[in-house]
BAZA-106192 format. One line per field, with one value per residue (C-alpha): residue number from 1; residue in three letters; x, y, z. Coordinates in nm, 2 decimals, always signed. Layout:
REM residues N
n	NUM ...
res	ala ...
c1	X ...
c2	Y ...
c3	Z ...
//
This chain:
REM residues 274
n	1 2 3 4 5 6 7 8 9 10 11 12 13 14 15 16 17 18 19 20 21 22 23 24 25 26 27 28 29 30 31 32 33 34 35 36 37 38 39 40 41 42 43 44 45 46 47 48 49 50 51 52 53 54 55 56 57 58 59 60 61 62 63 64 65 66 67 68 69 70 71 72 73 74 75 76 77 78 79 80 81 82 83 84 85 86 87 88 89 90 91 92 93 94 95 96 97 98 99 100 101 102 103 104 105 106 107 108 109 110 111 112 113 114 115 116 117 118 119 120 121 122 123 124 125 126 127 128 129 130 131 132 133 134 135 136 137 138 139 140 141 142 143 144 145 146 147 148 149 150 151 152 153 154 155 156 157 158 159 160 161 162 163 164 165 166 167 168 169 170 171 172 173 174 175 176 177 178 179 180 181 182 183 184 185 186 187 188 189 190 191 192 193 194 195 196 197 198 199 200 201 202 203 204 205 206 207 208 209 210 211 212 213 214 215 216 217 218 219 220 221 222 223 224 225 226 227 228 229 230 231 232 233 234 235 236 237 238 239 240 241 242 243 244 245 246 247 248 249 250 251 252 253 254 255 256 257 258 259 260 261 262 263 264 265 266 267 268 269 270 271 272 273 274
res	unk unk unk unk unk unk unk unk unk unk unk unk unk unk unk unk unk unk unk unk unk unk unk unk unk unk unk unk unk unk unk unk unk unk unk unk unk unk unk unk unk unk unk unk unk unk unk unk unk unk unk unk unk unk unk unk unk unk unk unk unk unk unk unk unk unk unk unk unk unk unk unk unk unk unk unk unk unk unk unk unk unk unk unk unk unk unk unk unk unk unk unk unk unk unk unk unk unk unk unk unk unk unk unk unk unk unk unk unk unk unk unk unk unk unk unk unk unk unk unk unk unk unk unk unk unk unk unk unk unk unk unk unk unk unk unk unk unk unk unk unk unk unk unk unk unk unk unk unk unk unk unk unk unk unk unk unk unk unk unk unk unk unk unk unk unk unk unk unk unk unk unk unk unk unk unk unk unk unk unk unk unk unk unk unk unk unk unk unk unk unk unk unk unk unk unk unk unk unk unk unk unk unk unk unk unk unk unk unk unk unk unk unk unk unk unk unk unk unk unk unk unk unk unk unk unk unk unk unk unk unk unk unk unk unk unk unk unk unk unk unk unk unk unk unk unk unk unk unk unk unk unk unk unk unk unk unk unk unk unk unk unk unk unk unk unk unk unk unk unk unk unk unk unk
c1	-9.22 -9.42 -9.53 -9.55 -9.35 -9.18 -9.07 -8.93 -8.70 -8.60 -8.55 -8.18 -7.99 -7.84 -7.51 -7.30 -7.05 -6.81 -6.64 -6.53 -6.40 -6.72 -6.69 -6.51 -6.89 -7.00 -6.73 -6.82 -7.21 -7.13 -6.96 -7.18 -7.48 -7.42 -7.80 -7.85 -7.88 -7.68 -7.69 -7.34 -7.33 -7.00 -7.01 -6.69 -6.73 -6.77 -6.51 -6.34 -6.67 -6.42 -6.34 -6.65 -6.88 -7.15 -7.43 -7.27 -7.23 -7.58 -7.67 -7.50 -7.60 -8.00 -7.89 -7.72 -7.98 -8.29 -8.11 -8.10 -8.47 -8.61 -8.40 -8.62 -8.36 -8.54 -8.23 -7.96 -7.62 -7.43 -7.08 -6.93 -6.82 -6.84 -7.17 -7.26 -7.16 -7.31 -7.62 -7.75 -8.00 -8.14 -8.21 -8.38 -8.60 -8.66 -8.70 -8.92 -8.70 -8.42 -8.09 -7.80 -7.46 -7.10 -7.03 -7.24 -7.15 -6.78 -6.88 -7.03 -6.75 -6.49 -6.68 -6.73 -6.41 -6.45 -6.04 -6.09 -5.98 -5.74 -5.89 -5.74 -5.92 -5.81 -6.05 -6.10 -6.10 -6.43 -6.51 -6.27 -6.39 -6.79 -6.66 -6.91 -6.68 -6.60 -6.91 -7.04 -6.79 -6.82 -7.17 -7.16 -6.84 -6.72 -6.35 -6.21 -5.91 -6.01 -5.77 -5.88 -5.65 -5.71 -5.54 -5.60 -5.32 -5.47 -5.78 -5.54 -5.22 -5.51 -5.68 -5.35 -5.28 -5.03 -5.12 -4.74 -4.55 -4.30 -4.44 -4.78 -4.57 -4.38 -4.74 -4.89 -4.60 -4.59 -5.00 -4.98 -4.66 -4.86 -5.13 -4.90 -4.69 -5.04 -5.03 -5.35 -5.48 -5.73 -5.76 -6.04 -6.04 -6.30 -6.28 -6.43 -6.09 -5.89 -5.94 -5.72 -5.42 -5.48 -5.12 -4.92 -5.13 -5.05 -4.66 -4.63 -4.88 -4.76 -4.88 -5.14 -5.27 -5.67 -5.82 -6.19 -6.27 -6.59 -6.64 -6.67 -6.87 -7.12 -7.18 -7.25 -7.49 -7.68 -7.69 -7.90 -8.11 -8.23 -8.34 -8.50 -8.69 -8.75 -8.59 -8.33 -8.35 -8.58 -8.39 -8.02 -7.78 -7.55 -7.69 -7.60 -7.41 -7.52 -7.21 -7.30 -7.03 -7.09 -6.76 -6.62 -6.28 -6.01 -5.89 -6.21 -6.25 -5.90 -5.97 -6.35 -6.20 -5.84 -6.18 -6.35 -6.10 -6.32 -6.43 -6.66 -6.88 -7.03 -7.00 -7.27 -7.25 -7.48 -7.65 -7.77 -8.09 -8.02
c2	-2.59 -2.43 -2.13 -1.75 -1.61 -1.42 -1.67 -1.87 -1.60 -1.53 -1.94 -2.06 -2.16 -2.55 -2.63 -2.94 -3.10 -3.46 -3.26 -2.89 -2.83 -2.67 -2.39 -2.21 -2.21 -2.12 -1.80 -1.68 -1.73 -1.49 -1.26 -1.24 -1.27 -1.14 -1.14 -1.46 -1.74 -2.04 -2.41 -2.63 -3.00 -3.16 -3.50 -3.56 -3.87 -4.05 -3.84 -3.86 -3.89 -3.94 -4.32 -4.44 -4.59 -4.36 -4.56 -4.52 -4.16 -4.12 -4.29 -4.02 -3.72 -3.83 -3.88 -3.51 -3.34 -3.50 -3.40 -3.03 -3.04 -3.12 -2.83 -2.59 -2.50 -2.28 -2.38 -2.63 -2.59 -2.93 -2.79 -3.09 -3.19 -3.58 -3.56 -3.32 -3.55 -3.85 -3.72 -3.39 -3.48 -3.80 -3.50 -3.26 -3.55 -3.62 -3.32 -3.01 -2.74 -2.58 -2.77 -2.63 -2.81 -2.67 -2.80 -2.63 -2.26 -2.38 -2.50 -2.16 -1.96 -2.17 -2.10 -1.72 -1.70 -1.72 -1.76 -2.08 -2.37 -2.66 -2.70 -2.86 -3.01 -3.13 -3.29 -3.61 -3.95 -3.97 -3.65 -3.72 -4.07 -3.93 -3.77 -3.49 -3.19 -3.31 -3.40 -3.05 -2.86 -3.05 -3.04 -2.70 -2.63 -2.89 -2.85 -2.79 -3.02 -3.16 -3.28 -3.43 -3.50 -3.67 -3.58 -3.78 -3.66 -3.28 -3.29 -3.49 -3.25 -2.97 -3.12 -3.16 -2.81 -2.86 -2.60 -2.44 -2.76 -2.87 -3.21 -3.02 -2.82 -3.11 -3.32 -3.02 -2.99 -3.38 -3.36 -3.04 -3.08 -3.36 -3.07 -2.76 -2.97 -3.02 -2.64 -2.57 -2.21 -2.25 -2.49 -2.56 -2.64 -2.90 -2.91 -2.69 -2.78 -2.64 -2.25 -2.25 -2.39 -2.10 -1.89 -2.21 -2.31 -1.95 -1.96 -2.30 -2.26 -2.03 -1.68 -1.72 -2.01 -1.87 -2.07 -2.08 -2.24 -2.40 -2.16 -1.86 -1.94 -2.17 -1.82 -1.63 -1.90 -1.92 -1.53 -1.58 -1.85 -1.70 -1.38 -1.56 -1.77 -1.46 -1.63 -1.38 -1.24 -0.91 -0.81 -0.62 -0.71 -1.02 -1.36 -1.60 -1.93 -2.23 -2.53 -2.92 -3.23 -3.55 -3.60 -3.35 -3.33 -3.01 -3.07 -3.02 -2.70 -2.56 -2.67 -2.51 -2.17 -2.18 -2.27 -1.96 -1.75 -1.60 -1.76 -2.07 -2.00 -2.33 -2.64 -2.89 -3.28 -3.38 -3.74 -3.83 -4.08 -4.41
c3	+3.94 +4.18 +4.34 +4.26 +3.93 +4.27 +4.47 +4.20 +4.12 +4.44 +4.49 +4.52 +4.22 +4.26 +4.13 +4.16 +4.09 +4.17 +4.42 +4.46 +4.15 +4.02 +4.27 +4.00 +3.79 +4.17 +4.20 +3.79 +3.90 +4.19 +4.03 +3.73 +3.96 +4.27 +4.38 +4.32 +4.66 +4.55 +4.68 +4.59 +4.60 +4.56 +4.57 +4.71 +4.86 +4.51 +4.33 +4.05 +3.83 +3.56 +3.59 +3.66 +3.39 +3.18 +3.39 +3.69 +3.64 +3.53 +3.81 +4.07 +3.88 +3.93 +4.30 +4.30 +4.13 +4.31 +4.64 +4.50 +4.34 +4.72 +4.83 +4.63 +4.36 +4.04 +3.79 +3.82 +3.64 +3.62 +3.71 +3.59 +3.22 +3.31 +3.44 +3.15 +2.88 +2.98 +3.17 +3.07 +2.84 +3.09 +3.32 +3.16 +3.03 +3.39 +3.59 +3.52 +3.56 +3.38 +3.43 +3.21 +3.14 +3.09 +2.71 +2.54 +2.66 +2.58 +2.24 +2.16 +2.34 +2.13 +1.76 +1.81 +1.74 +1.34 +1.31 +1.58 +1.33 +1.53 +1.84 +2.18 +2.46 +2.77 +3.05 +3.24 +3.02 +3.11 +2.88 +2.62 +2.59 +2.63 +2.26 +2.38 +2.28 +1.95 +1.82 +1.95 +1.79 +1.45 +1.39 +1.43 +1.25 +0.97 +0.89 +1.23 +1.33 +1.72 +1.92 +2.21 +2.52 +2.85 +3.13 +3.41 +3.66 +3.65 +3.93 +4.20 +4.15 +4.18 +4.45 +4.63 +4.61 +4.40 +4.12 +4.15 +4.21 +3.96 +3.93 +3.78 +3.55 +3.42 +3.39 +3.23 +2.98 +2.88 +2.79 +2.62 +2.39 +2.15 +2.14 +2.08 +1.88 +1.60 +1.59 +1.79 +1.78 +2.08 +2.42 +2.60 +2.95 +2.97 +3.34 +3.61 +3.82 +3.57 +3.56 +3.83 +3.64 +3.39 +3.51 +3.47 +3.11 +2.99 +3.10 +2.89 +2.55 +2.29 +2.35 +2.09 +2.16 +2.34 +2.63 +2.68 +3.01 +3.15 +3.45 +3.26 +2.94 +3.19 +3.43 +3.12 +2.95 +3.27 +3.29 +2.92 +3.04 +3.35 +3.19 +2.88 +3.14 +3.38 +3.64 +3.79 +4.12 +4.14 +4.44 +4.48 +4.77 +4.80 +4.76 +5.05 +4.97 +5.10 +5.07 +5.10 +5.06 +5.04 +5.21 +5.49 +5.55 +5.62 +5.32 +5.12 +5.32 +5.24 +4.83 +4.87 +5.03 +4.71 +4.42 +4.58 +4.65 +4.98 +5.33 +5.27 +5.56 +5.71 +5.51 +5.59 +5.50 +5.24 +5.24 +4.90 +4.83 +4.73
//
């Protein structure tokens, strides 16, 4: 990275994700961070990352962080659990700069709870499959009963706008039964899309049952980072937000305003490098 210890501080962050699901990370950056200038990627024209194979997935996330790394970025959160599982560590080999995934934060947020013993986790089969979560939590943990479950109907019902549809509660209900049903005392969301669902998941899981979700725990993790690395903006004021798709279309500006619960501003089309 280069130029003055200044201007890298006062250099966007980059964040993406498969679409606009990881403008929840983006809405927890900004309100842990407000200083900070942030650049988004949602690569909505290749969405859902979830399906696709591990190399393929590799494969996009190089494309979606070299487009961020020529924009300048000083840190690069991977706002996507897919992409995270399958290739966060290919990056960080690759590029010199600090690029931070959402499982690990969740990991940690999940085990500081010394009582957390029969974990849930519900994400894309991509991430379930990826085993990422589970392995985390039991290396770090041994005894802990993991229950992982995919849940492949969530990001379209949420993309739809859906989240207070009947058809959502009724999906929600069939892929959490098996879950509540093994006596879990704690859910992770393992989706950046699924923070939003959170009234709904609390109205249907026991009242005991604790979520941890990846928007939160990934803002706070970055929050660390930055000041161990001395990377956070010197300055006050409000950071600007800077929005790129892959894909433009009304209804990924309608889904980009719900995620950030505020005015998207312009939304520019992004073209990726082969």
């Amino acid at each position: 990275m280069v130029g003055t210890i200044g201007s890298v501080r006062s250099a966007p962050l980059g964040i993406f994700d498969s679409g606009v699901g990881g403008l929840t990370v983006v809405r927890a950056v900004q309100e842990l961070l407000p200083a900070e200038d942030i650049l988004y990627l949602g690569d909505t024209a290749r969405l859902p990352y979830g399906s696709k194979s591990p190399e393929t997935i590799r494969q996009f996330a190089d494309q979606d962080v070299g487009f961020l790394v020529k924009r300048g970025v000083k840190a690069i959160v991977v706002a996507c659990n897919t992409a995270t599982a399958h290739a966060l560590p290919s990056l960080q080999e690759k590029y010199d700069l600090p690029i931070l995934g959402v499982i690990e934060p969740g990991v940690e947020a999940v085990l500081a709870n010394p009582d957390a013993e029969r974990i849930g986790i519900i994400a894309t089969r991509g991430t379930i499959d990826s085993h990422a979560y589970q392995h985390a939590l039991a290396l770090r943990k041994t005894g802990l009963m993991i229950h992982g479950q995919a849940t492949p109907l969530l990001v379209p019902l949420i993309e739809e706008n859906w989240m207070d549809h009947p058809a959502t509660r009724q999906v929600l209900k069939t892929y959490l039964d098996p879950l509540v049903e093994k006596g879990i005392d704690t859910l992770m969301l393992a989706c950046t899309h699924y923070p939003l669902l959170m009234p709904i998941l609390r109205d249907l899981l026991p009242a005991d049952v604790r979520m941890v979700d990846s928007a939160t725990t990934c803002a706070e993790h970055l929050n660390q980072e930055l000041a161990r690395l001395d990377l956070l903006h010197e300055l006050g004021g409000v950071g600007k937000l800077d929005l790129h798709l892959t894909d433009l279309s009304d209804a990924f500006e309608a889904l980009a305003r719900q995620f950030l619960k505020q005015s998207t501003g312009r939304i520019h089309r992004a073209v990726l490098d082969a």
